[in-house]
N, C-alpha and C positions, 0 to 999 in steps of 0.2 A: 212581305213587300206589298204597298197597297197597288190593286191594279189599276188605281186611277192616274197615280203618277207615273210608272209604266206606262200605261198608255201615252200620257201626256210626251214620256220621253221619245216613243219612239213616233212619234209624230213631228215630233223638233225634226226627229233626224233624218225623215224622211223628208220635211219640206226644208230643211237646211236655214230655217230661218224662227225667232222667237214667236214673231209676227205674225208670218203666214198660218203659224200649227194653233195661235190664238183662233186665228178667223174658222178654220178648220173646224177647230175642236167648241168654237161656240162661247172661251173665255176670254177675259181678258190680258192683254200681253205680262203682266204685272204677276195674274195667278199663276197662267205658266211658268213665269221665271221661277216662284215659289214652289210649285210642284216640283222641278228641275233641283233648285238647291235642296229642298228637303229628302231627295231620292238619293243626290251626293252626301251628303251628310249621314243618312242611312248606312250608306253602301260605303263612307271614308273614303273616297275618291273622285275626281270631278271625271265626268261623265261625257261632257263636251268641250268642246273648244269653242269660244266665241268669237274670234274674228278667223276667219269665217264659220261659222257654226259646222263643225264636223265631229265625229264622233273620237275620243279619243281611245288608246287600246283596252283600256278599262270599258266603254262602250261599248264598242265594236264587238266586244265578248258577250255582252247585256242583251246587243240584238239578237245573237244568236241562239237566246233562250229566250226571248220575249215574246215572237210570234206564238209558240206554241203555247206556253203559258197564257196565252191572253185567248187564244182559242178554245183550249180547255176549258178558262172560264167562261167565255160564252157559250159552250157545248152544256156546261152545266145548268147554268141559267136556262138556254133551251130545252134542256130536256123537265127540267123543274115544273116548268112554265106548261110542258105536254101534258104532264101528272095531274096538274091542278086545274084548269083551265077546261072549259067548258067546250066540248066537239064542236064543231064547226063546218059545216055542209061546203067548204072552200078545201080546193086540193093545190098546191104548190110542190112542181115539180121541175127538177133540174135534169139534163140530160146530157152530156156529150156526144159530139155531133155523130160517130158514129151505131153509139146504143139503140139510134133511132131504129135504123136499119134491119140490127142486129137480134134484138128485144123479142123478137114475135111482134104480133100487129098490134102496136101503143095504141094508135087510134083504135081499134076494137074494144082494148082493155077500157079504156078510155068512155066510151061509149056504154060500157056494160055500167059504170061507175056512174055515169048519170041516169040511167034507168032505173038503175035500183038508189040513187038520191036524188030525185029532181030538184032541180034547184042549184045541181053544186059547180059552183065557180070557180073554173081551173087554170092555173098559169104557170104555164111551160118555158120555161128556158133553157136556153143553147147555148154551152159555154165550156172553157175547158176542162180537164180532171180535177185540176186542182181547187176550181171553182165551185165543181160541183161538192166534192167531200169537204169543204171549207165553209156552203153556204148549210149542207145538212145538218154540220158537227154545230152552227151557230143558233140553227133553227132557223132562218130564212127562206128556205124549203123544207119541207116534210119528208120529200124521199127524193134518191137520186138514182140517176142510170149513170154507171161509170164502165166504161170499155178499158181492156187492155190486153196486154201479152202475159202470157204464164202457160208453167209447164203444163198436162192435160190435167194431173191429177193435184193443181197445188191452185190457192184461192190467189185475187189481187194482191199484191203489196201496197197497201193504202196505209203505209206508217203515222199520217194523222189524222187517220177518220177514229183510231183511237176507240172509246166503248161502243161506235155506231154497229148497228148489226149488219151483218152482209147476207146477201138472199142470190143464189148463182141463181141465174136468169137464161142463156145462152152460151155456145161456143158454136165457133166457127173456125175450118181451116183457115191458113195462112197462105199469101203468096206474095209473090214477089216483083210489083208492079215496073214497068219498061218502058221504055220508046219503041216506036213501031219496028225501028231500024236496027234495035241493039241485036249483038250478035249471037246475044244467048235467049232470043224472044224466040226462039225454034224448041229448048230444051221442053223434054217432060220433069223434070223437076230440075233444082238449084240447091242446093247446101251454103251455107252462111260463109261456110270457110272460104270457100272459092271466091266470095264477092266483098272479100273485105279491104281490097285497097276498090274499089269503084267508084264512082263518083254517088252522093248519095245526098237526100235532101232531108234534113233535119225538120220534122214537123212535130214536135210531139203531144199533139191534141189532136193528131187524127192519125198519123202511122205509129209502128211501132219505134218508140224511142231511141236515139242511135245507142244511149248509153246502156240501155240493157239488151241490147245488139252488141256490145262490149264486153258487158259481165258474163254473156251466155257462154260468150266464143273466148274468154278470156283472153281478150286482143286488144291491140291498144290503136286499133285500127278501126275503118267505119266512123270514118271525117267527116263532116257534111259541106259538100260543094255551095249552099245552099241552104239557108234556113228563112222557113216559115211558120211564123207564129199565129197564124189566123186558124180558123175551125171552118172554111168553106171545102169541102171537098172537092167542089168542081174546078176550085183555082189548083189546086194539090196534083188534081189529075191530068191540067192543062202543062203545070209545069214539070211532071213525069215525060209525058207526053212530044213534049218541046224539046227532051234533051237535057235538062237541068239536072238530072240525075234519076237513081232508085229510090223507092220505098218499099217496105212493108208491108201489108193492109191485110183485111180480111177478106175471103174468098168472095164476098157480097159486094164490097166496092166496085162499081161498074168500071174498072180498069180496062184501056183499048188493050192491052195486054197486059198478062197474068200467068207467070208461071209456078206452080206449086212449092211451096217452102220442104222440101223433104229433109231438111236435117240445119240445126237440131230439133228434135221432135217438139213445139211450140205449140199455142192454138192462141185463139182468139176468142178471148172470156165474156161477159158480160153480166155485171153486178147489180142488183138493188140495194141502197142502202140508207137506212134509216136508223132512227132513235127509237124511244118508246112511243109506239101508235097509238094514240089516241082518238084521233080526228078519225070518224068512219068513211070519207072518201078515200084517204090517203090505206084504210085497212084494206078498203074493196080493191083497191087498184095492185095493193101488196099480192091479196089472193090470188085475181087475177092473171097476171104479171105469171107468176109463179107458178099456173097450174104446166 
């Protein structure tokens, strides 16, 4: 299957229009169409529906193998590109908002990295998990920090960072962030089970995820009264804070209260993750990072 027409399709289907995924993707509305039919004719079945452009069940099936298939090929291409490709005294680095924290001191590492490469020009971004393992596996970044939950002895579940390597970095205990007011803000620890009808706020780019707060306690409970999809922590902590509900977090989050996760036994991971390093800031910063 060519990835070009793949790509082209799921750009239709994402702008819902022949048009718009032309101006997108930089062709002409005419080539798209062409890519479009020759991916149906491929595949023996039509792909979309044109008035209104939506995907039909034959699609809808397509997208759900397309994402990874098209990131794999980019992962490939990036890592191709590391092999061959000449070092480069520039370091690109992704992080999730709370690896900052969590990592040991970034800026130190950071710092040691331009000592020993003067010169090297570094760009940091703050973004969520899935952005991070998504910009590393493309090559848009060189290495990434990625935070999450996992048992003490078991790695991230990053089902598509795929061949990237992983480097544990950090853990941190767990707890269980409150309102001033709430009535379990007294306890010395909390168990997951007890707090699974509560009110809870779905963030998952900075707390831990409700749904793997589901698979742990195998419960079909842990609702979110509340979801935020942003990466600021201090709006996260405002809205614990206010009432809006529970979270999560790691013992490092400056939480007005915080009581300790004692069951089930959880922790708070923190990962490097990378391709093949080529580029000597991005290796300094691996060592670094690492010790």
């Amino acid at each position: 299957m060519d990835p070009h027409l793949l790509r082209t399709f799921v750009t239709v289907a994402e702008c819902g229009s022949f048009s718009a995924a032309a101006e997108r993707l930089g062709y002409t509305q005419s080539a798209v169409s062409q890519h479009i039919s020759t991916l149906e004719t491929d595949l023996g079945t039509p792909l979309l529906h044109r008035r209104p452009v939506t995907p039909t069940p034959a699609g809808d099936r397509l997208l759900e193998h397309a994402a990874p298939i098209l990131l794999r090929l980019d992962a490939a291409r990036a890592d191709v590109r590391r092999a061959i490709t000449t070092p480069l005294t520039n370091l690109t680095l992704a992080t999730t908002p709370l690896s900052i924290g969590s990592s040991g001191d970034l800026s130190a590492a950071l710092r040691q990295v331009r000592r020993l490469l003067p010169g090297t020009e570094v760009r940091l971004t703050v973004c969520g998990r899935e952005g991070v393992v998504e910009g590393v596996a493309s090559g848009d970044f060189a290495l990434g920090l990625v935070d999450g939950v996992a048992a003490p002895s078991d790695p991230l579940r990053l089902s598509d960072a795929m061949h990237l390597r992983t480097t544990a970095i950090a853990h941190d205990e767990l707890v269980v962030a409150l309102p001033n007011d709430h009535p379990l803000a007294g306890r010395r620890g909390l168990a997951l089970h007890d707090l699974a009808d509560a009110r809870w706020i779905d963030a998952p780019d900075l707390a831990a995820p409700l749904q793997i707060l589901r698979a742990t306690t195998g419960s079909n409970a842990f609702r979110p009264a509340l979801t935020y999809a942003g990466t600021d922590l201090h709006t996260l902590l405002s809205l614990i804070a206010d009432g809006h509900g529970l979270a999560v977090l790691p013992r490092s989050a400056p939480a007005r209260v915080a009581v300790p996760l004692t069951s089930p036994r959880l922790v708070h991971r923190t990962e490097l993750l990378h391709g093949h390093l080529s580029e000597p800031a991005a290796t300094a910063l691996t060592a670094a990072l690492s010790k």
